[in-house]
N, CA, C and O of each residue as an XYZ file, in Angstrom:
552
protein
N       0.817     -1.183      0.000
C       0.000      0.000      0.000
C       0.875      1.267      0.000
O       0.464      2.244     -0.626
N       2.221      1.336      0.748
C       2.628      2.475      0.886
C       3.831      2.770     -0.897
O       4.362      3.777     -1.365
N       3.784      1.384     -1.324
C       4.437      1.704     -2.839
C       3.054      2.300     -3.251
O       2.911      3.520     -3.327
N       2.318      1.670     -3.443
C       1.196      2.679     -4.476
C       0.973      4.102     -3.967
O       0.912      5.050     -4.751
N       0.873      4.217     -2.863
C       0.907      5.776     -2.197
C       2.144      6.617     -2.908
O       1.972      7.696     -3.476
N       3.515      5.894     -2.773
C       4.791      6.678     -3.470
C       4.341      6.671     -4.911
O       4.836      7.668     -5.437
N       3.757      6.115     -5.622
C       3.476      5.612     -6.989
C       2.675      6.912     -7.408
O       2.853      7.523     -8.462
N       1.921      7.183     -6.587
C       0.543      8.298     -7.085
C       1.072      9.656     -6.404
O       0.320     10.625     -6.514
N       2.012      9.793     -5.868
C       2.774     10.815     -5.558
C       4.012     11.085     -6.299
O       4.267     12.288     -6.365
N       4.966     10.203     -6.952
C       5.595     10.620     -7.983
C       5.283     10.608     -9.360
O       6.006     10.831    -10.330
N       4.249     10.352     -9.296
C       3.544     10.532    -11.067
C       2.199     11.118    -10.787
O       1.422     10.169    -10.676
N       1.620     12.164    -10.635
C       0.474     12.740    -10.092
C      -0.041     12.370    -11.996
O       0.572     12.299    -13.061
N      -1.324     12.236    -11.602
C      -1.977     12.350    -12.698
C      -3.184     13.311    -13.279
O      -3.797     13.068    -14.319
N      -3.331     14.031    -12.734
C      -4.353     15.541    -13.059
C      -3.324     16.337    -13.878
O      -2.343     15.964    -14.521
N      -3.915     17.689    -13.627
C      -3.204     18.293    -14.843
C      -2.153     18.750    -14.429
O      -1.940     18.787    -13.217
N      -1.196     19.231    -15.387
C       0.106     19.077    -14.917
C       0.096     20.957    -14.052
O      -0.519     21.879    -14.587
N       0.716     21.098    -13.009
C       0.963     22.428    -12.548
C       1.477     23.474    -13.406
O       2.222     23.030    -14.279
N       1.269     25.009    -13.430
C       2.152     25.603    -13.951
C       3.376     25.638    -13.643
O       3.647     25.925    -12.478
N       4.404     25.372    -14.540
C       5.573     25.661    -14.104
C       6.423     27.056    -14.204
O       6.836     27.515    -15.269
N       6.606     27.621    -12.994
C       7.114     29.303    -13.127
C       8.514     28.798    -13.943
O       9.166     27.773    -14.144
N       8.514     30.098    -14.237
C      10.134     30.184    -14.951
C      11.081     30.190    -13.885
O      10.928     29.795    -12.729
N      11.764     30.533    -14.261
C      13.043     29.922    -13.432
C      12.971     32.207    -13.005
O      12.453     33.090    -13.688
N      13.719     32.308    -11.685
C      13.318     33.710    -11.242
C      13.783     34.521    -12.371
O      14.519     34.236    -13.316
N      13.122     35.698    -12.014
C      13.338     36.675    -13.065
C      13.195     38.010    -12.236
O      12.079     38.278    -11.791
N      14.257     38.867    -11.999
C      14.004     40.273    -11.625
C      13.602     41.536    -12.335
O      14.169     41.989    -13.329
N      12.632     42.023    -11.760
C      12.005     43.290    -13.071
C      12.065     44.472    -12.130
O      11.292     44.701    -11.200
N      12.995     45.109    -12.478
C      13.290     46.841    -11.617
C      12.095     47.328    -12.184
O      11.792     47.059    -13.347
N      11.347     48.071    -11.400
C      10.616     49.464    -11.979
C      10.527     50.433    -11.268
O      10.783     50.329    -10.068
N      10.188     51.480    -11.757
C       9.944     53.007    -11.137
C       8.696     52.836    -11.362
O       8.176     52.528    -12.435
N       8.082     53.078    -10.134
C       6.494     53.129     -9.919
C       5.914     54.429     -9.390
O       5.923     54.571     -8.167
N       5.326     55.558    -10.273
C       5.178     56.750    -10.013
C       3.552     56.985     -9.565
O       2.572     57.055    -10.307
N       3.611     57.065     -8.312
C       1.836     56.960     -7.764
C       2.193     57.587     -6.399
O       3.351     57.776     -6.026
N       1.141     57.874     -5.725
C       1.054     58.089     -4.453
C       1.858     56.758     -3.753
O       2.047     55.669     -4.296
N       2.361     57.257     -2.102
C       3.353     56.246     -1.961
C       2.245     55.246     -1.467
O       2.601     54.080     -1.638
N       0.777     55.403     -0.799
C       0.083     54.014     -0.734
C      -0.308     53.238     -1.785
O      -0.331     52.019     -1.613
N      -0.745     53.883     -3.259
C      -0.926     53.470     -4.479
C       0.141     52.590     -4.923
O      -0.271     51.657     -5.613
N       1.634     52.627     -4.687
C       2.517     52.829     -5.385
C       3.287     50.814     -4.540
O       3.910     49.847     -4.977
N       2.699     51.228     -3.284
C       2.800     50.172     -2.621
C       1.818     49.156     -2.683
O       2.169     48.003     -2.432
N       0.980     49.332     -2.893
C      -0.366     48.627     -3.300
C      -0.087     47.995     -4.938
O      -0.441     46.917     -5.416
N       0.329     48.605     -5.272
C       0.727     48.040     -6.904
C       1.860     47.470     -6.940
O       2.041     46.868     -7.998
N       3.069     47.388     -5.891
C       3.964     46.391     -6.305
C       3.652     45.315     -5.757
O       4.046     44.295     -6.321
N       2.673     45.141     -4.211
C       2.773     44.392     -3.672
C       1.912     43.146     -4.748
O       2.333     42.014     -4.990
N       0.414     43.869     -5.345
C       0.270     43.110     -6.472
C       0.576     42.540     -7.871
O      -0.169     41.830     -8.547
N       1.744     42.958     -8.163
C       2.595     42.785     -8.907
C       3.486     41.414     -8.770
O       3.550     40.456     -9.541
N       3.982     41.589     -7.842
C       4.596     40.272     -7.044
C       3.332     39.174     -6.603
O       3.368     37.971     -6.861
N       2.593     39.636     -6.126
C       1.347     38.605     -5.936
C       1.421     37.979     -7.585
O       2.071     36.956     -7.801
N       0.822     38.570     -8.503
C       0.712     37.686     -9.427
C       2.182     37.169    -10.960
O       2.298     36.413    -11.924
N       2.945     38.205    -10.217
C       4.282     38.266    -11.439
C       4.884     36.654    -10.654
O       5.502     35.980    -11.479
N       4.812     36.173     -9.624
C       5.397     34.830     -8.648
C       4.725     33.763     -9.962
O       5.318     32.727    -10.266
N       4.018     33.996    -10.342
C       2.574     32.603    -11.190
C       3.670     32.505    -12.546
O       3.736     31.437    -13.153
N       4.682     33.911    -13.060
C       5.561     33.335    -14.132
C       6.785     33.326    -14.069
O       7.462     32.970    -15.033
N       7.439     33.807    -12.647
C       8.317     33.290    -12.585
C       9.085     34.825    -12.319
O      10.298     35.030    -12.342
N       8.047     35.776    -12.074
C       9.081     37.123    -11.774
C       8.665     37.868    -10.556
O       7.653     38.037     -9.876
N      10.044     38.274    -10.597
C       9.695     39.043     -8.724
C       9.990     40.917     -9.613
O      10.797     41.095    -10.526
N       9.089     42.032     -8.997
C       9.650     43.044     -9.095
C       9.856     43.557     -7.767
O       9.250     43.179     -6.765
N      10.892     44.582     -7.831
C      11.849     45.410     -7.284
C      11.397     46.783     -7.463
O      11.164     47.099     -8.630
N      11.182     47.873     -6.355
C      11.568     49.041     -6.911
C      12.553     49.612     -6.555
O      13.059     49.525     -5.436
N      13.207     50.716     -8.099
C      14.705     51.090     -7.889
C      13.924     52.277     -8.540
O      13.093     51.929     -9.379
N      14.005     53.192     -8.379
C      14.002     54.371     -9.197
C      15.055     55.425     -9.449
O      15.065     56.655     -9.416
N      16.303     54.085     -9.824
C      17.451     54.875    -10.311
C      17.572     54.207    -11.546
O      17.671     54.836    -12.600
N      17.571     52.751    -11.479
C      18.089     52.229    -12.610
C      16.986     51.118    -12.625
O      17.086     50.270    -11.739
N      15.999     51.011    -13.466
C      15.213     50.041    -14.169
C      14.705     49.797    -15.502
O      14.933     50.530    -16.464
N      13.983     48.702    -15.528
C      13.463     48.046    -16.365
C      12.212     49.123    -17.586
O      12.174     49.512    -18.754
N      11.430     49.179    -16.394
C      10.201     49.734    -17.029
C       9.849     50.693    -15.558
O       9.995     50.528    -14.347
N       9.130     52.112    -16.754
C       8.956     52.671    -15.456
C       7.553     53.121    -15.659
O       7.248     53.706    -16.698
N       6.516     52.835    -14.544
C       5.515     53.038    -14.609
C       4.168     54.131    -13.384
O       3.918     54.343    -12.197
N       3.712     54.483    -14.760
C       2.634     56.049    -13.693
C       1.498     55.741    -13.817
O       0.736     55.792    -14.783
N       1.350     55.324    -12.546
C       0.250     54.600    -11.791
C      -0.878     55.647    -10.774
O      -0.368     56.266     -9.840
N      -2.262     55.766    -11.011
C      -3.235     56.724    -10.647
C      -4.596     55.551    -10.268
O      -5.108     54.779    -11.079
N      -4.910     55.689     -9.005
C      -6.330     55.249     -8.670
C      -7.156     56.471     -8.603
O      -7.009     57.408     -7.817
N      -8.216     56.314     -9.709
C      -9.178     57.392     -9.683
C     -10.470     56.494     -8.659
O     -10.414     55.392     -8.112
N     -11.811     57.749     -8.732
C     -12.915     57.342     -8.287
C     -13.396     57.380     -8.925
O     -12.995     58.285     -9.656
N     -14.576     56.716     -9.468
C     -15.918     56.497    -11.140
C     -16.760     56.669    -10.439
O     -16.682     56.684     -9.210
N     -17.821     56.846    -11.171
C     -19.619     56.447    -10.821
C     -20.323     55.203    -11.542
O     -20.835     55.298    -12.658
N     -20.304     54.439    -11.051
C     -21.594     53.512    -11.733
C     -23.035     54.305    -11.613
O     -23.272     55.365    -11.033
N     -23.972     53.389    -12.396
C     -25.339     53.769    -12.656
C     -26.268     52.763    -12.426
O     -26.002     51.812    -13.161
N     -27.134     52.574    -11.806
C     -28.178     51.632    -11.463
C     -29.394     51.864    -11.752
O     -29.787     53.027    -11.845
N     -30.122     50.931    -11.925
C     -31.457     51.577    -12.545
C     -32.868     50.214    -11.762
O     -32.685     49.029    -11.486
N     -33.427     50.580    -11.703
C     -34.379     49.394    -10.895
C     -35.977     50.164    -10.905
O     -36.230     51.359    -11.062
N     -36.941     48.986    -10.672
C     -38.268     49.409     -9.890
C     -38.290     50.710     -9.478
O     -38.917     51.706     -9.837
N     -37.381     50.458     -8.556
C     -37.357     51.443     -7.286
C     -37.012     52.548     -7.493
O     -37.335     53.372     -6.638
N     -36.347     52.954     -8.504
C     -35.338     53.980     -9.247
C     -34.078     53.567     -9.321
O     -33.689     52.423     -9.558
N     -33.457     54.504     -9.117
C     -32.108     54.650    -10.083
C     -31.350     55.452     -9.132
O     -31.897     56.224     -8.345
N     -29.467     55.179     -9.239
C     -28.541     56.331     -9.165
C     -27.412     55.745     -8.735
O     -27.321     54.654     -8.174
N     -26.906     56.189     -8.899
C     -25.330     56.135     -8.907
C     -24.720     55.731     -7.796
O     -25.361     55.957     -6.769
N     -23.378     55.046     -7.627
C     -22.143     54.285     -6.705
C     -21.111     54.554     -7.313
O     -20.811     54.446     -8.502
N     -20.449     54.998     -6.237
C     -18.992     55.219     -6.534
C     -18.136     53.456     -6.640
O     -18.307     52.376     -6.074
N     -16.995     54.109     -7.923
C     -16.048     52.806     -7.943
C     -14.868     53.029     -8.200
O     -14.848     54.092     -8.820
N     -13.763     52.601     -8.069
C     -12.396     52.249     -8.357
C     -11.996     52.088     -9.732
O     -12.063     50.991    -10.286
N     -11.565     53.174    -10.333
C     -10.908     52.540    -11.979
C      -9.052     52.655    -11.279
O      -8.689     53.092    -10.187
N      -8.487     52.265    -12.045
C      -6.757     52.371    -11.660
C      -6.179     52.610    -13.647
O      -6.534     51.962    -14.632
N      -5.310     53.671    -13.546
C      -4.925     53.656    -15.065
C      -3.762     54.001    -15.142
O      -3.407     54.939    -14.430
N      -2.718     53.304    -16.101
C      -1.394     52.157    -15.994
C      -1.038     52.898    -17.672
O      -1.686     52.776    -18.712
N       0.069     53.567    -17.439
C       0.791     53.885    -18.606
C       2.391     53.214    -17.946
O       2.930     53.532    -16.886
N       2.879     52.199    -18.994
C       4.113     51.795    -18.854
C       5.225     52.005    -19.852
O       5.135     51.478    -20.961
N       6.354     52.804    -19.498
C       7.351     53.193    -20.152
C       8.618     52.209    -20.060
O       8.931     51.747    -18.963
N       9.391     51.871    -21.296
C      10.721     51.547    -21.268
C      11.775     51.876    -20.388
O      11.534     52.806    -19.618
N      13.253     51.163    -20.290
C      13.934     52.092    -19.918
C      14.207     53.193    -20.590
O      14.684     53.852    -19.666
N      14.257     53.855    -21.475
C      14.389     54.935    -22.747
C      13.417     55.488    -22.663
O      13.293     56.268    -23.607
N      12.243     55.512    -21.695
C      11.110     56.512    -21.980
C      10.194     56.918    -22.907
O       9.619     57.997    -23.045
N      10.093     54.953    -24.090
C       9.217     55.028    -24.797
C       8.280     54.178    -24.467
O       8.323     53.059    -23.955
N       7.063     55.137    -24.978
C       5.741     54.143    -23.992
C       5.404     52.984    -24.337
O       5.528     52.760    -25.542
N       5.078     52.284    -23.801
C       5.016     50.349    -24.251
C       3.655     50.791    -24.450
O       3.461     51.349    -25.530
N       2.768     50.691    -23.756
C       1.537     50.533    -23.584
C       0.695     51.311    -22.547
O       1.256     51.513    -21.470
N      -0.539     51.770    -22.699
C      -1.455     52.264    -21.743
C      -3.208     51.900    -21.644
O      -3.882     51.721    -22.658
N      -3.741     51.837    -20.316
C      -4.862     51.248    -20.167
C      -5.338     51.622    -18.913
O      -4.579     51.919    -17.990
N      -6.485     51.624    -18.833
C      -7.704     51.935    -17.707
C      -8.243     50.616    -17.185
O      -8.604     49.952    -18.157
N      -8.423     50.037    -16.170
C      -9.354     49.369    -15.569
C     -10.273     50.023    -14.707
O      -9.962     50.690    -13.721
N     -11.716     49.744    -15.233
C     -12.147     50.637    -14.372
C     -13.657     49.887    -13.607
O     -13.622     48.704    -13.266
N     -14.947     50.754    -13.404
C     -16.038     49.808    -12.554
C     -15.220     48.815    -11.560
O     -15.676     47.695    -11.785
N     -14.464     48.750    -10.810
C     -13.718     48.062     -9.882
C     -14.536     48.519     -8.306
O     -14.554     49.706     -7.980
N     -15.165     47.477     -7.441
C     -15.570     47.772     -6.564
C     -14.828     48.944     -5.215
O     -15.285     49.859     -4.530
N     -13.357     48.209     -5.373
C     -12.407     48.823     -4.713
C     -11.303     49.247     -5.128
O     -10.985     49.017     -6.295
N     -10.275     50.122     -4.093
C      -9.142     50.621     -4.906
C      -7.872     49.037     -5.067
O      -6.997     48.909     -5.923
N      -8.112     48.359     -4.281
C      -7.835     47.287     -4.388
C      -7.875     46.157     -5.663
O      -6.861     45.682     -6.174
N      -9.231     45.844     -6.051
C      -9.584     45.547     -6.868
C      -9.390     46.291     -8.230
O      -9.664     45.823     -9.335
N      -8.973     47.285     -8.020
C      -8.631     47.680     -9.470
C      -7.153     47.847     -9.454
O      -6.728     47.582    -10.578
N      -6.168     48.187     -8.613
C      -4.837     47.523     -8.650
C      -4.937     46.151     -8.693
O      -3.799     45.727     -8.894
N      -5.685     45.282     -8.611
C      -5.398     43.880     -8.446
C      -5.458     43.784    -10.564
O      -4.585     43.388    -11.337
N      -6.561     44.215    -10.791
C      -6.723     43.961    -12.302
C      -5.675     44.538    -12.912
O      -5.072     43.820    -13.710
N      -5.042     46.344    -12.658
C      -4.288     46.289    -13.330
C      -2.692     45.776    -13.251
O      -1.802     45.945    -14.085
N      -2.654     45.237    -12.230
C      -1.184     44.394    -12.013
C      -1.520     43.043    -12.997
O      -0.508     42.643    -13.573
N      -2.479     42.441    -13.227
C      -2.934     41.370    -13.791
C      -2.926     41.834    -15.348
O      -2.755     41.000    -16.236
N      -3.088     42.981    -15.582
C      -3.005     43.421    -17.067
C      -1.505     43.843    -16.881
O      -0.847     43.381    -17.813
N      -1.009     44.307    -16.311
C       0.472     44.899    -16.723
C       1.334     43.886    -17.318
O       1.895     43.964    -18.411
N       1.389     42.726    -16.309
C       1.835     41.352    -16.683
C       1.552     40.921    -17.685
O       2.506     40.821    -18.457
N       0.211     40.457    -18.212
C       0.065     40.209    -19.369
C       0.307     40.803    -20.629
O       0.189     40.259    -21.727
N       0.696     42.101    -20.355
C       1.362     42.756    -21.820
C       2.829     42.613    -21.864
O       3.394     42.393    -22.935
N       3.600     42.749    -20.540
C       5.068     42.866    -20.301
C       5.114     41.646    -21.245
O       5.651     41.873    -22.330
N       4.638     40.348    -21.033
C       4.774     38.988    -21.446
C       5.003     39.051    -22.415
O       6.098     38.856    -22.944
N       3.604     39.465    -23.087
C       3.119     39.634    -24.780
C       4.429     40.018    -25.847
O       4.751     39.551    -26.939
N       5.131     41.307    -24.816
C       5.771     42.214    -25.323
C       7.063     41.512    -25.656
O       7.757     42.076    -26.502
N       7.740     39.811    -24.884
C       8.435     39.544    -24.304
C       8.516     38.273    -25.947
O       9.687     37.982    -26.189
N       7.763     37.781    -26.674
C       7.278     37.391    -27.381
C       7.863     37.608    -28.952
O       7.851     38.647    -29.612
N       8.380     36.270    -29.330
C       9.045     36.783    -30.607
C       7.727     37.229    -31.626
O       6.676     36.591    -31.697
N       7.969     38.182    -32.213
C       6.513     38.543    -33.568
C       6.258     37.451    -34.369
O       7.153     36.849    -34.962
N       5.089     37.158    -34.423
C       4.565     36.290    -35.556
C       4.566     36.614    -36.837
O       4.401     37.710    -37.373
N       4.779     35.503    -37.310
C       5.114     36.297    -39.115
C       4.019     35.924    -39.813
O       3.898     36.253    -40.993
């Protein structure tokens, strides 16, 4: 019994785990308020760990440098009862090179919290850094 136990523990058979890359350090300059600014690396690292990268901030010498803003929105509701508005969380993410040419920019926004919308856009930043990381298709 305890070979078949080792048996189904060195050959798992579900799906296979992601495997992170092997570490990867990503300097950035993160230009936000200093709670914003902390709030966005800490999610950064929350989800940059899933491919295999840790960021750092240096704001002398990095990678990519990025200006980071949590605004407040209004949603709109409408019902029976009437209607009106809730405040929400958008977060909007312009990311620059080291050279100070812009990679990319984007809004997440309707986000319940300021949380929740740093959480999305650390989840989008990643996914473009990647993209970006990507030989071109021909």
């Amino acid at each position: 019994m305890l070979a078949l136990a080792l048996l189904v523990l060195a050959f798992p058979t579900g799906a296979p785990a992601k495997a992170a890359a092997p570490g990867e350090t990503v300097k950035v300059k993160i230009e936000a308020s200093e709670m914003d600014r902390r709030m966005l690396l800490e999610k950064l690292n929350e989800h940059g760990a899933e491919h295999g990268m840790k960021f750092v901030a240096d704001d002398k010498v990095f990678d990519y440098r990025i200006n980071f803003a949590i605004d407040q929105g209004k949603g709109w509701t409408s019902g029976a009862a009437g209607g009106g508005s809730y405040n929400t969380s958008e977060a909007k993410a312009t990311v620059y090179d080291d050279k100070d040419g812009e990679l990319f920019s984007f809004t997440r926004a309707q986000r319940r919290t300021d949380s929740g919308a740093t959480n999305a856009a650390a989840k989008e930043i990643i996914k473009r850094m990647l993209k970006l990381k990507e030989p071109p298709k021909v």
